[in-house]
C-alpha positions as CSV (number, residue, x, y, z in Angstrom):
1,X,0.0,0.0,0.0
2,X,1.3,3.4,-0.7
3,X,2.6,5.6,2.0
4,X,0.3,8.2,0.6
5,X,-2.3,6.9,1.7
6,X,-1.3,7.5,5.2
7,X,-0.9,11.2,4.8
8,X,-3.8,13.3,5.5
9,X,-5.4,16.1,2.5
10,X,-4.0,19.5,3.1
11,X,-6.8,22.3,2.5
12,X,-5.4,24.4,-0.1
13,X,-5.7,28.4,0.4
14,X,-4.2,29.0,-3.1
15,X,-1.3,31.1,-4.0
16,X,0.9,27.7,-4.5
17,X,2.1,26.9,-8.2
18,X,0.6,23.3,-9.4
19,X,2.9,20.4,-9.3
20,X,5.4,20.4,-12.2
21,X,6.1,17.1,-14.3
22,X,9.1,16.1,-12.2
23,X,6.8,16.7,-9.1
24,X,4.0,14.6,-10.4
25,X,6.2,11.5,-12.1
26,X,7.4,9.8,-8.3
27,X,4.3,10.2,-6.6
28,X,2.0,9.2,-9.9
29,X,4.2,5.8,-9.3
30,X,2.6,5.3,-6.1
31,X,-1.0,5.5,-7.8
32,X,-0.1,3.3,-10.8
33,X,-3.7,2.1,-11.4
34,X,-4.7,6.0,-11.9
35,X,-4.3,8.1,-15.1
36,X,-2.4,11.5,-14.6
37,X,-3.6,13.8,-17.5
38,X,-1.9,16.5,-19.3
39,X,-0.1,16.9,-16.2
40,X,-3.4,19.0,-14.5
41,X,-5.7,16.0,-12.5
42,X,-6.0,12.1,-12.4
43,X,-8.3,10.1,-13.5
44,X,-9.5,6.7,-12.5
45,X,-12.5,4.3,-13.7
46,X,-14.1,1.9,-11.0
47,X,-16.4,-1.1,-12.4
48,X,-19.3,-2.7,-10.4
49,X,-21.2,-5.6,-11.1
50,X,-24.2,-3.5,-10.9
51,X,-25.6,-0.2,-9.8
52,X,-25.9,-0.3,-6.5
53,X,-22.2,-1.7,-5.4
54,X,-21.3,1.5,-7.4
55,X,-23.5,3.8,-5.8
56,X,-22.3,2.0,-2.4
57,X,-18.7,3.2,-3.4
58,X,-19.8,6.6,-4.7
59,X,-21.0,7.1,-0.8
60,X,-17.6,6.2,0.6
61,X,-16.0,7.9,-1.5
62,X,-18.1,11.4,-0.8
63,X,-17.6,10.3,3.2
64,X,-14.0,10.4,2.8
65,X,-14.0,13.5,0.7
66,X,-15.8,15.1,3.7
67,X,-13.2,13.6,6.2
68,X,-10.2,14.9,3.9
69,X,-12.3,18.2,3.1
70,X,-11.1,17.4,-0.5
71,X,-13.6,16.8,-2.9
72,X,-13.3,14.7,-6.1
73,X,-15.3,15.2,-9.0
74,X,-17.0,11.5,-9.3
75,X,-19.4,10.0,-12.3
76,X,-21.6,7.2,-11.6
77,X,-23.1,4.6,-13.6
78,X,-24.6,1.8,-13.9
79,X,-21.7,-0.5,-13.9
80,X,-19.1,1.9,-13.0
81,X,-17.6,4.8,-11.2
82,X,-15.1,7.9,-13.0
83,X,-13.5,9.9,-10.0
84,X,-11.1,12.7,-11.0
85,X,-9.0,14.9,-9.0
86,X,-7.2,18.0,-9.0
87,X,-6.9,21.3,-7.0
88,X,-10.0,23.3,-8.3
89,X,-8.3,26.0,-5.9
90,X,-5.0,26.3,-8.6
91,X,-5.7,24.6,-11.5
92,X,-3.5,21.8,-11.2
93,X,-2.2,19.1,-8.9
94,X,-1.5,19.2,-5.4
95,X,0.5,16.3,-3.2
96,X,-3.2,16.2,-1.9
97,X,-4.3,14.8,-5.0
98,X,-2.3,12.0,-4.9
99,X,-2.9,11.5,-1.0
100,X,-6.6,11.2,-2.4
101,X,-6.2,8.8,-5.1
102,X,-4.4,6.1,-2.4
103,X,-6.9,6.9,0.0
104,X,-9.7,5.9,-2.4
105,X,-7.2,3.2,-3.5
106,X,-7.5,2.1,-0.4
107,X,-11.1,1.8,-0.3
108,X,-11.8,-0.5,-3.1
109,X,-8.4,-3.4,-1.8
110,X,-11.1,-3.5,1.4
């Protein structure tokens, strides 16, 4: 499990630059089952056997979102669940981003 996960979501108050490509390319090898794209959020598909399992998901994923007090962006389906992430507050990509990704990582090994 990635040592990400272990971190805790820091609120961002803006006025930080986003993560640069070097910043991004060790800690998107922690996340490898999520999609970093054009270097500004990731992007990760869940599937479900059904609607409800996702919908199940989609609830702990809004629970921890409220516990981190950092809110993905999240699709749901029947079948599936899209989730991407990025600091609405810069533009871009935060450590936090990736701290969220393992944390929902996290979620589905359970």
């Amino acid at each position: 499990m990635s040592e990400l996960a272990e971190k805790q979501c820091i609120p961002c108050r803006g006025g930080v630059q986003p993560l640069t490509g070097e910043e991004i390319t060790p800690l998107a090898r922690e996340i490898p089952t999520w999609d970093v794209m054009e270097n500004h959020h990731l992007e990760r598909t869940y599937t479900f056997g059904n609607f409800r399992e996702g919908l199940n998901f989609t609830n702990q994923v809004g629970a921890l979102a409220e516990e981190q007090g950092h809110h993905p962006d999240i699709y749901l389906a029947w079948g599936k669940v899209g989730i991407q992430l990025w600091t609405h507050k810069i533009d871009g990509l935060t450590e936090s981003d990736f701290v969220m990704a393992a944390k929902i990582e996290r979620l589905i090994e359970r």
